[in-house]
Structures are given as structure tokens and as C-alpha cells.
C-alpha positions as CSV (number, residue, x, y, z in Angstrom):
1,X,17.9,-6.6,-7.1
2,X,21.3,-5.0,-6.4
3,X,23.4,-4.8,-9.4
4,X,26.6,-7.5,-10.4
5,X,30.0,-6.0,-9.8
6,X,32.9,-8.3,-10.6
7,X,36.4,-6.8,-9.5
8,X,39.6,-8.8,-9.7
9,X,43.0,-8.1,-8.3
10,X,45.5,-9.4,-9.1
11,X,49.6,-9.0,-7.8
12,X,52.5,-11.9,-8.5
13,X,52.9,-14.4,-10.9
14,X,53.5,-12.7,-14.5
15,X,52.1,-15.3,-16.7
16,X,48.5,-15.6,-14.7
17,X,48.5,-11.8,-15.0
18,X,48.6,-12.3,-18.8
19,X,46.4,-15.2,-19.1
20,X,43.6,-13.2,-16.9
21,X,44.3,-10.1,-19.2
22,X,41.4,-8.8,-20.9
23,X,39.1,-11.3,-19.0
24,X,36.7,-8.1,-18.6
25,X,35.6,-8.4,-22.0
26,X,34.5,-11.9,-21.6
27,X,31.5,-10.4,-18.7
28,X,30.5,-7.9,-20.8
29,X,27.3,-9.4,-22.3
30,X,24.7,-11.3,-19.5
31,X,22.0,-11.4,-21.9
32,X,21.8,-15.4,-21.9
33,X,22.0,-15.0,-18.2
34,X,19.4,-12.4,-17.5
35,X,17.1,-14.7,-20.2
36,X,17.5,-17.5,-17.8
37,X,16.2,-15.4,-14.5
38,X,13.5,-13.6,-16.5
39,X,12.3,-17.2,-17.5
40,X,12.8,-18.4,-14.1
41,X,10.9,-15.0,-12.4
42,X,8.1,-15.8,-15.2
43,X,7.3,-19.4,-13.7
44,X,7.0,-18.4,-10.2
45,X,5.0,-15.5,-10.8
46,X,2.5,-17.6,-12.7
47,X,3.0,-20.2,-10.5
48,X,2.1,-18.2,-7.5
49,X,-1.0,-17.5,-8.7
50,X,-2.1,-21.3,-8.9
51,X,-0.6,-21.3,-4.8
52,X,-2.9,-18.6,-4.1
53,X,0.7,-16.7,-2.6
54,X,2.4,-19.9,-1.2
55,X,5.3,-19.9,-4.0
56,X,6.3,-16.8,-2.5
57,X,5.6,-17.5,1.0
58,X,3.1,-14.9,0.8
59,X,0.1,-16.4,0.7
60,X,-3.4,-14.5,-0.2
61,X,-6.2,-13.3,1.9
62,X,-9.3,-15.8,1.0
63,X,-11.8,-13.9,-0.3
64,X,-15.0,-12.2,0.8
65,X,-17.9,-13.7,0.9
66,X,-19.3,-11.0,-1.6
67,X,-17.0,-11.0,-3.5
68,X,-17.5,-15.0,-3.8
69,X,-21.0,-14.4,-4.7
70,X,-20.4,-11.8,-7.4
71,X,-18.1,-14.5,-8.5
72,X,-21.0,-17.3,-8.7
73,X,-23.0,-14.7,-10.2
74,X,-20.8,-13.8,-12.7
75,X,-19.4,-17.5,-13.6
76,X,-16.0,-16.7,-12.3
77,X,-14.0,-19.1,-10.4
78,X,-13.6,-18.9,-6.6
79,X,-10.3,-17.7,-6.3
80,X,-8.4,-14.8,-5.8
81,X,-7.1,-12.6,-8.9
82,X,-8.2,-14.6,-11.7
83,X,-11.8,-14.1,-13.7
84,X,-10.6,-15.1,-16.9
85,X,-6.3,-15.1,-16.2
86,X,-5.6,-12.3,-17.8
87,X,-3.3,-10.4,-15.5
88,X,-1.8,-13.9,-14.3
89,X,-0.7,-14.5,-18.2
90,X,0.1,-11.1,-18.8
91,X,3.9,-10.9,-17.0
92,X,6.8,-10.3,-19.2
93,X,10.5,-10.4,-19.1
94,X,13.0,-7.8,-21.2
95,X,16.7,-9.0,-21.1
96,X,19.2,-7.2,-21.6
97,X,23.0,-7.1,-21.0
98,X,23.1,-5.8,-18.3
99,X,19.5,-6.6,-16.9
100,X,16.3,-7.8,-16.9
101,X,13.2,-6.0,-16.4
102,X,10.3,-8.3,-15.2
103,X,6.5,-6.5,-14.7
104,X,3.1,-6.4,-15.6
105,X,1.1,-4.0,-17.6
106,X,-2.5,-4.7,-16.4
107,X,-3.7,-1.3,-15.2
108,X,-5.1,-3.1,-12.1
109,X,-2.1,-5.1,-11.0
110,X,-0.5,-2.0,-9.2
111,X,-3.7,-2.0,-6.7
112,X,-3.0,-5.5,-5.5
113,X,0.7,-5.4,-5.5
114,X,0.9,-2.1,-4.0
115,X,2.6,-2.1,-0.2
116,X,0.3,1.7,-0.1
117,X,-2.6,1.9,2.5
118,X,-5.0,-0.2,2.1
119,X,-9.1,-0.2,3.1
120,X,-10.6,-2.5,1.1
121,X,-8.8,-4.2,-1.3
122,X,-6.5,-6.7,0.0
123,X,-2.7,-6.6,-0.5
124,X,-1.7,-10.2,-2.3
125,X,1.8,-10.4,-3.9
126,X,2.1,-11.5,-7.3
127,X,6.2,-10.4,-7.7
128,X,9.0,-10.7,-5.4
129,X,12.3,-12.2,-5.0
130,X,12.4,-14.7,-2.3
131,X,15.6,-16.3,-1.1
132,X,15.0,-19.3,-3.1
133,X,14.8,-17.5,-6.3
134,X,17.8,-15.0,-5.0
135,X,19.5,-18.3,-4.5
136,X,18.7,-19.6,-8.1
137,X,19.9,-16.4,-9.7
138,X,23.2,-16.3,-7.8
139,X,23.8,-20.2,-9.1
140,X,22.9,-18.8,-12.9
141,X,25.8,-16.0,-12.8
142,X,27.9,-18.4,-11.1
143,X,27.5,-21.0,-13.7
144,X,28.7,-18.9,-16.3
145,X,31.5,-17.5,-14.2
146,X,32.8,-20.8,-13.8
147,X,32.1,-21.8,-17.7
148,X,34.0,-18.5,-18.4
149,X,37.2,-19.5,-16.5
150,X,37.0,-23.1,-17.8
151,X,37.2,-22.1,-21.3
152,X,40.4,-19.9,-20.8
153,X,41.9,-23.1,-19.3
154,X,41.6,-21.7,-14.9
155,X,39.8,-24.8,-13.9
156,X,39.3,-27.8,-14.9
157,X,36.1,-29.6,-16.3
């Protein structure tokens, strides 16, 4: 995701140039914000996995019929990516100010994620930011934009 850049210019009226003095200082610190969108990215990821790919509009290749067997064999449910849900519970979010990291350490995850050549295992996206969740990001920072200004008295409740 492309970074937030928040420039204001401002010419005329003396006392709105005071007023909106120093309102830098006030978007300094996006940590609440960035814990919002990591718990929001956290749900869909694991949600995805229960859609087999539809959350993301991605959905997964069905799998192979050996691989089905091995997965009677073994006791396993019949679906993609999960044996026990390991790599489905293992996502994490880091806030910060000025960002939020979102991945998943399970050494294997890379080899479905990846967008490399494939010849035998299956690409099936676990992560990615669809419009929807671009959309529900946008409406976080804009929330506390607009809570910002309200509480130095620009708009009105």
C-alpha cells in the first residue's frame, strides 16, 4: 500500500491560518489507525481461508485427487491449506505510527502465496488488498481526519 501524504495549503483569511497552525502535529501518530486495518487485514485473511479464496475474489484450485487421499489417509480435512490450521492462525499484525506490517511466518506460506513459476503446487492467495478492504482503510484515516478537525472546532458534530 502506497504511503499517506497529507499536504495543506493554505492563502487568505489570517485567523483560519492560525487556528490550522500546528495542525501537523495532530497526524503525527496513526497507531490507533494502523491497529484498526491490521485487525481488519487479520479477519479477512482468516476469513479467506474458510472461503476457500472467495473473500478475496481469488478463489482456490480444488484439490487433487491425491492429494485428497493422502488427506483421508492421514485424517486431514478435505480442504485446501489447512491440516490442523496452523498457517491460517498464524498471521499477525505490527502497528506502528506510521504503518502496519501484516505477514505470516510459516516457512511454507511463501510457496503458496508466491506469484513465481509454478509446476505443481498451486498458487492460492492467502493476503491481498482488494478494493473492498482498500475502501475500508481509506474510510478508517478518514474517520480520524474528520474527528481531528472536529475537535479543533472546523466542522461540526
Amino acid at each position: 500500500m502506497a504511503g499517506l501524504e497529507l499536504t495543506f495549503s493554505i492563502e487568505g483569511d489570517k485567523q483560519l491560518i492560525r487556528r490550522l497552525k500546528d495542525i501537523e502535529k495532530d497526524f503525527k501518530d496513526w497507531t490507533p489507525e494502523f491497529i484498526k486495518v491490521g485487525s481488519l487485514l487479520l479477519k479477512t485473511f482468516k476469513d479467506n481461508f474458510r472461503t476457500q479464496g472467495n473473500t478475496l475474489g481469488e478463489p482456490w484450485v480444488k484439490l487433487a485427487d491425491s492429494t485428497i487421499a493422502q488427506k483421508k489417509r492421514l485424517g486431514y480435512p478435505l480442504v485446501p491449506l489447512i491440516r490442523i490450521g496452523t498457517m491460517r492462525d498464524s498471521f499477525r499484525s505490527n502497528p506502528s505510527r506510521y504503518h502496519v506490517i501484516i505477514d505470516n511466518p510459516m516457512e511454507y506460506f511463501v510457496y503458496h502465496q508466491s506469484i513465481r513459476p509454478r509446476h505443481k503446487l498451486p498458487r492460492r492467495v492467502m493476503m491481498k488488498i482488494d478494493n473492498r478492504r482498500k475502501e475500508l482503510i481509506i474510510k478508517t484515516f478518514q474517520k480520524a481526519v474528520e474527528s481531528m478537525l472536529q475537535q479543533r472546532g472546523f466542522t461540526k458534530n
